[in-house]
N, C-alpha and C positions, 0 to 999 in steps of 0.2 A: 504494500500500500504506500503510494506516495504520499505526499502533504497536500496536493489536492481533494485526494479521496477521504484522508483525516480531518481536514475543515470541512466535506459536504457531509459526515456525519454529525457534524455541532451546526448546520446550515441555520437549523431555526433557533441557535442558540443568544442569551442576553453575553456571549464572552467574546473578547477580540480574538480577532484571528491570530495576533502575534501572540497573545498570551497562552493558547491552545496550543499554539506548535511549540513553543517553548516549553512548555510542560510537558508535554508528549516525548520533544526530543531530551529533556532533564530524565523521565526516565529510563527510559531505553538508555541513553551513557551511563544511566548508576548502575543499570542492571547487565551492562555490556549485551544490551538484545539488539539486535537492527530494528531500528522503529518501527519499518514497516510491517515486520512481522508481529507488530502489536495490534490488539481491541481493546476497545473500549470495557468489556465483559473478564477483561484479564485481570487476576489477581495477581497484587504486589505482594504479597508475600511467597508467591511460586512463580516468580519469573526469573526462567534460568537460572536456578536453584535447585539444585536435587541434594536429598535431604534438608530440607531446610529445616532449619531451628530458630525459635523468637528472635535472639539474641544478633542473627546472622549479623555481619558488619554493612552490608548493602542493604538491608531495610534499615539499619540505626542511622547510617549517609542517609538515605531517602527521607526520612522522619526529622531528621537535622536542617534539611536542607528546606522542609515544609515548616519548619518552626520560624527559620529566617524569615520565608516568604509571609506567613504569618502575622509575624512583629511588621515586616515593613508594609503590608497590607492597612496593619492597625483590625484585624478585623481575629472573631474569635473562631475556633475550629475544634471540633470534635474531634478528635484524631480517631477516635472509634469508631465513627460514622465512614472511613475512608479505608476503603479494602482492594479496589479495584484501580485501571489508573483511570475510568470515566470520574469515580468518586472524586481522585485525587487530581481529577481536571475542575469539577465540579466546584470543588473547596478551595482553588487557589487560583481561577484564571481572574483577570482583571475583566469588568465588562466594559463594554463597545462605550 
């Protein structure tokens, strides 16, 4: 999937399109996946991981890296509410 085909799945979405792909591409490098071969239905905590354990060191980057965005948003986050990387487009892109 390219980055065309990743913003025509947020089409009727309230987030910018730079914010989308920048998240999209933030996980796929934490996770060393090729973006394209992410969805939106993909769980963060099994991408490209086998055995995974809570603790892993790339969901604790990934959960760091959404704490930042966080603070600098000003805005508050479940962090529990975010499982997927739709979730974790959901909770940190900027809107339009």
């Amino acid at each position: 999937m390219d980055d065309e085909e990743i913003l025509n799945l947020y089409h009727d979405s309230e987030f910018s399109e730079t914010s989308i792909l920048e998240l999209w591409h933030e996980v796929a490098n934490n996770f060393d996946v090729p973006s394209g071969y992410l969805r939106p239905e993909d769980e963060l905590a099994d991408m490209g991981i086998i055995n995974f354990t809570v603790d892993h060191p790339k969901l604790e980057d990934i959960t760091d890296i959404a704490i930042e965005r966080m603070n600098a948003l000003n805005k508050p986050i479940n962090f529990q509410d975010i499982s997927t990387l739709d979730d974790y487009i959901s909770a940190l892109a900027v809107k339009k």
